[in-house]
C-alpha positions as CSV (number, residue, x, y, z in Angstrom):
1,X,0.0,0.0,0.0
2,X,1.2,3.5,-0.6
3,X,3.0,5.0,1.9
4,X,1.7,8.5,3.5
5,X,5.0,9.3,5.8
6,X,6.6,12.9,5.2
7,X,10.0,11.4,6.1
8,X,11.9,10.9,4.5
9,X,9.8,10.2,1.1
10,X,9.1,14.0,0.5
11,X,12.3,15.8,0.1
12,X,12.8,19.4,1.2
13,X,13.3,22.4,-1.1
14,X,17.2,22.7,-1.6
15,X,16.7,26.6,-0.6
16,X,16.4,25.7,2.8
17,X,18.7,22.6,3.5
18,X,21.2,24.1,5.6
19,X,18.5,25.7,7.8
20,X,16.5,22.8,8.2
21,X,16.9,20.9,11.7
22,X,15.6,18.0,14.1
23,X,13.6,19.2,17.0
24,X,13.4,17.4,20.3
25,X,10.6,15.5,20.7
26,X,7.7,16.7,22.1
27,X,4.2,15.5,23.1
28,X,1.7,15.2,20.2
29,X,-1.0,18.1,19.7
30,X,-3.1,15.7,18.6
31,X,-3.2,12.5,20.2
32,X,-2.1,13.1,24.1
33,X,-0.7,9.3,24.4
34,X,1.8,10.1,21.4
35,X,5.2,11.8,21.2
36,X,6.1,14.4,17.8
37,X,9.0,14.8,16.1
38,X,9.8,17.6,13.5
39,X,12.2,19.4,11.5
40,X,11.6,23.0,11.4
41,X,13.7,25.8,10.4
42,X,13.1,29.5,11.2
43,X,12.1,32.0,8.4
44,X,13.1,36.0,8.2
45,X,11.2,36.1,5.3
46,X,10.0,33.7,2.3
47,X,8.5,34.7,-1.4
48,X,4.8,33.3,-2.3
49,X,6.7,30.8,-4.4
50,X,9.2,29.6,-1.6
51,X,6.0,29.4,0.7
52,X,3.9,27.1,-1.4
53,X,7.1,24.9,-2.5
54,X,6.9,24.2,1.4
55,X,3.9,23.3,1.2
56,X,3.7,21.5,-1.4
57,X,6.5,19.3,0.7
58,X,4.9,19.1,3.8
59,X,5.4,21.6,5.0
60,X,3.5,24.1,7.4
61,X,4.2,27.1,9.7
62,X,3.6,28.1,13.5
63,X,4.4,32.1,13.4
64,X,7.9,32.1,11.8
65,X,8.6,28.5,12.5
66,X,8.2,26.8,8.7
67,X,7.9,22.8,10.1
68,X,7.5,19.3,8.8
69,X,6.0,16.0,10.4
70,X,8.8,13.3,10.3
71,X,7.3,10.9,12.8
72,X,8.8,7.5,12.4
73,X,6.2,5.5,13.2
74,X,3.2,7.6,12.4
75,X,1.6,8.7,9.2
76,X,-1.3,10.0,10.2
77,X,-0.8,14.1,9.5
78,X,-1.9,14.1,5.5
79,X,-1.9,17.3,4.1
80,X,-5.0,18.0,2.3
81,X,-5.9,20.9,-0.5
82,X,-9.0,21.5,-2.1
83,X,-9.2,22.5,-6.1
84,X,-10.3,26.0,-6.1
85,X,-12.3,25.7,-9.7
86,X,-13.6,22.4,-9.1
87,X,-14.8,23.0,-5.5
88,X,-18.6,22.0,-5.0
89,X,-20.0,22.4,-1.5
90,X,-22.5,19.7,0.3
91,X,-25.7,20.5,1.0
92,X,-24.8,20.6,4.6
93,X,-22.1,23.3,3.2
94,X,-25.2,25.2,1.3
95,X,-27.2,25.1,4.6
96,X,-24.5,26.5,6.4
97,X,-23.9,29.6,3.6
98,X,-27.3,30.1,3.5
99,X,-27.5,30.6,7.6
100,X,-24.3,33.1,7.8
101,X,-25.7,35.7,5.1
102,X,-26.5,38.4,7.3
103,X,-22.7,38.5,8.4
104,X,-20.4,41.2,7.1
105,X,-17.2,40.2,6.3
106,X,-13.9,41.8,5.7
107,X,-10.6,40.9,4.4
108,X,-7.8,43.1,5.0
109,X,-3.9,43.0,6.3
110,X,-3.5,41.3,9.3
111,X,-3.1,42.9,12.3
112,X,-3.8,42.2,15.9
113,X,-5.9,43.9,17.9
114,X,-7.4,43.9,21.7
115,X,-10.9,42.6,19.9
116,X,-9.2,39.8,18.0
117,X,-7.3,38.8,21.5
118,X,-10.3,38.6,23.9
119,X,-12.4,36.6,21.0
120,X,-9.4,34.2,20.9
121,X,-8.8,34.2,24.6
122,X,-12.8,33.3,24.9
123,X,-12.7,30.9,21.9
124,X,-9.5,28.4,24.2
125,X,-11.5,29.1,27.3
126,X,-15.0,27.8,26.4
127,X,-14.2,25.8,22.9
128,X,-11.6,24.1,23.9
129,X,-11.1,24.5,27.9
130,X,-8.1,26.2,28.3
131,X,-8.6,27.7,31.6
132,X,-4.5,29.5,31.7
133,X,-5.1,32.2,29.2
134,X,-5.1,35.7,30.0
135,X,-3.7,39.2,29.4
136,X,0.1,38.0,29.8
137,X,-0.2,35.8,26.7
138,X,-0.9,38.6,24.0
139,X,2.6,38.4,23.2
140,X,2.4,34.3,22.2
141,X,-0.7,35.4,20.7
142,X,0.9,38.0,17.9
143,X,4.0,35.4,17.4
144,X,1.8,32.1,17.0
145,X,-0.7,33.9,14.4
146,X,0.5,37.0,13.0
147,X,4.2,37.0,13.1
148,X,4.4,35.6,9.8
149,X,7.1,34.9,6.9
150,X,4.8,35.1,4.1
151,X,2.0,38.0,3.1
152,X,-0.6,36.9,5.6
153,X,-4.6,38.3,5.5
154,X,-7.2,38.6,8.0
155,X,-11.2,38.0,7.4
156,X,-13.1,39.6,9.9
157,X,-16.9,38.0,11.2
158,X,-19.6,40.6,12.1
159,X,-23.2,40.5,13.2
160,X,-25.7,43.5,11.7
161,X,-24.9,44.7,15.7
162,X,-21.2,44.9,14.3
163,X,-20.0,42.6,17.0
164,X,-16.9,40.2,15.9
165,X,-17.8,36.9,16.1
166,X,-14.6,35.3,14.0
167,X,-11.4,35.7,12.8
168,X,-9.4,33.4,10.3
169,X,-6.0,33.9,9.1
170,X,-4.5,32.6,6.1
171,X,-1.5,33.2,3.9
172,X,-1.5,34.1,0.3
173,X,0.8,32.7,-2.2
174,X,0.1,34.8,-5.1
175,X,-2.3,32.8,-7.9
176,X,-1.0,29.6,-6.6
177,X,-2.7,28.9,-3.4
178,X,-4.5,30.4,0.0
179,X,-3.7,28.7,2.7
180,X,-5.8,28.6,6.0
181,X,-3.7,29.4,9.5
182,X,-6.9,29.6,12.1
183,X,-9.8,30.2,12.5
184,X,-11.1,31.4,16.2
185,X,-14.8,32.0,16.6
186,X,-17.4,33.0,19.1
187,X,-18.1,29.8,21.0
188,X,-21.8,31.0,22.1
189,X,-22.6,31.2,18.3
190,X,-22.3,27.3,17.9
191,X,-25.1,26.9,15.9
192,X,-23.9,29.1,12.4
193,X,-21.2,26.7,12.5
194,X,-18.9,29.4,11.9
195,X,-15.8,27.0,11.1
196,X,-17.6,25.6,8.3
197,X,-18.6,28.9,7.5
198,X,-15.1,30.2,7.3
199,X,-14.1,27.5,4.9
200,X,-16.1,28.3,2.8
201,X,-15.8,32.1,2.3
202,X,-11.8,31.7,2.1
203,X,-12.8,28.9,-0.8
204,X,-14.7,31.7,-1.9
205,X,-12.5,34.8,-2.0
206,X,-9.8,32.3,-3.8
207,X,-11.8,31.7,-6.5
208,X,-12.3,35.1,-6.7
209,X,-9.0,36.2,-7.0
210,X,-8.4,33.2,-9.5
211,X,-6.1,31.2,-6.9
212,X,-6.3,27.8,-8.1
213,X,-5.7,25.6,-4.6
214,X,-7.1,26.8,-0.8
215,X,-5.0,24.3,1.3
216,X,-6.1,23.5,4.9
217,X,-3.3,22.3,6.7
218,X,-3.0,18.6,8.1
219,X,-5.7,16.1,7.6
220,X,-6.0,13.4,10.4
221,X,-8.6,11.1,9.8
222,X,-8.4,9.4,13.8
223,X,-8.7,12.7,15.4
224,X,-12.6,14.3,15.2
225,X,-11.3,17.8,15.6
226,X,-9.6,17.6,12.1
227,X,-11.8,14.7,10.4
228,X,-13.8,18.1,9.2
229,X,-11.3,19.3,6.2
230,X,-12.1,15.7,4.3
231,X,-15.8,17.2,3.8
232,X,-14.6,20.1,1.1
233,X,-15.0,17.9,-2.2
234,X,-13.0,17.4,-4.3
235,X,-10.0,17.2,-2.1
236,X,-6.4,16.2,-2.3
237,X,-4.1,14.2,-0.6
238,X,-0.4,14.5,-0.5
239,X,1.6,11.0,-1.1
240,X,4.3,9.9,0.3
241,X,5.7,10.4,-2.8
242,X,4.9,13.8,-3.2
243,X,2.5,13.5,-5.4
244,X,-1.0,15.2,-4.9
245,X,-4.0,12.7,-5.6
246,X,-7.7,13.2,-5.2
247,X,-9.1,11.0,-2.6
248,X,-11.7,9.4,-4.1
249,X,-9.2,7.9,-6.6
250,X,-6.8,6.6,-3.9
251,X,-7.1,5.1,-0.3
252,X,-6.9,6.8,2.7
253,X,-4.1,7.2,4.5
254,X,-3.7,5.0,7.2
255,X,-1.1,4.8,10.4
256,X,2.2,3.4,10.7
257,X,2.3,-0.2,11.4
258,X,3.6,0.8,15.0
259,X,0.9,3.5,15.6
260,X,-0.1,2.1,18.7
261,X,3.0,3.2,20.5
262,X,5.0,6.7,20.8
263,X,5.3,8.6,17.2
């Protein structure tokens, strides 16, 4: 069966060899019985093209950390795209377009602000029950989402009352791709599904600014917070060989014969 590991099937770009190095290990975002390993390399500053060479390696960033899976054991992070042209949304997806329609939405440069920090700061607390956050962590705030190598822009959720109720960041390779950072949302307006949402109007603005592929980061099909990204059809997979494939014309990726243990 194919194989879906980044390492060391899917070589890095030669612009960045010398830079590149092993991190420590360190325990898994994902699965808390699991420990990561990565090679990451820091960036000053990359071009559009560099960017999406990197991605199209496996690559992904964390502020101006550019990193790449290379779990020995594991293959479970898959990065997944979606064909901006060919994109056709769910009816589920329709639904949730249809519902958002009275938001106004903005896309400018991004910039933090005190209103994006206490939506994020709400959005750990009561989505995902991060009870340490507070005023002190501003600073990790601005380095994890807008400190950024690569021209990033911000899309800004507001009800007809004008409060913010989302933020998503992505990065913008020129016509080549969009790519999706994160998305932090109101956690009392659950029922817009604003994630969904989200998805969809960056799929959107791509299209209208002719981008051909709106990637979404790492695809892992055992954990439920990411199994969401495999629902924007058509999608593609990266290979172990580096190849993108659609993934109704191959099989999914599946874990390391050891997956059971440590990564």
């Amino acid at each position: 069966m194919q194989s879906f590991s980044h390492y060391p099937a899917i070589p890095e770009p030669a612009f960045i060899r010398r830079a590149l190095r092993v991190l420590p290990d360190h325990p898994c975002s994902y699965f808390p019985d699991r420990v990561a390993r990565s090679r990451a390399f820091y960036a000053e500053e990359l071009s559009p093209q560099q960017y999406h060479e990197l991605m199209d390696a496996g690559f992904r960033r964390s502020g101006r950390v550019v990193y790449q899976p290379v779990c020995g054991a594991c293959r479970d992070c898959v990065p997944l795209r979606v064909p901006v042209e060919t994109f056709s949304p769910s009816k589920s997806q329709r639904r949730c377009w249809r519902r958002n329609q009275d938001l106004v939405v903005s896309a400018d440069e991004a910039v933090a602000d005190v209103e994006a920090f206490d939506l994020y700061t709400r959005y750990l607390r009561d989505w995902h029950g991060t009870d340490n956050v507070n005023g002190d962590d501003r600073e990790s705030f601005e380095a994890f989402l807008y400190d950024s190598p690569v021209k990033t822009m911000q899309m800004r959720y507001r009800d007809n009352a004008g409060r913010l109720l989302a933020v998503g960041l992505c990065d913008w390779c020129d016509k080549r791709s969009l790519s999706s950072v994160y998305f932090f949302h109101d956690p009392a307006e659950s029922k817009r599904s604003l994630g969904t949402f989200g998805a969809l109007m960056e799929i959107e603005l791509a299209r209208r600014m002719g981008i051909a592929h709106y990637y979404l980061g790492y695809w892992i099909s055992k954990c439920s917070t990411m199994q969401y990204k495999a629902s924007f059809r058509p999608c593609e997979l990266l290979h172990g060989d580096g190849v993108w494939r659609r993934m109704d014309q191959s099989p999914p990726p599946r874990a390391g014969a050891d997956s059971g243990g440590g990564f």
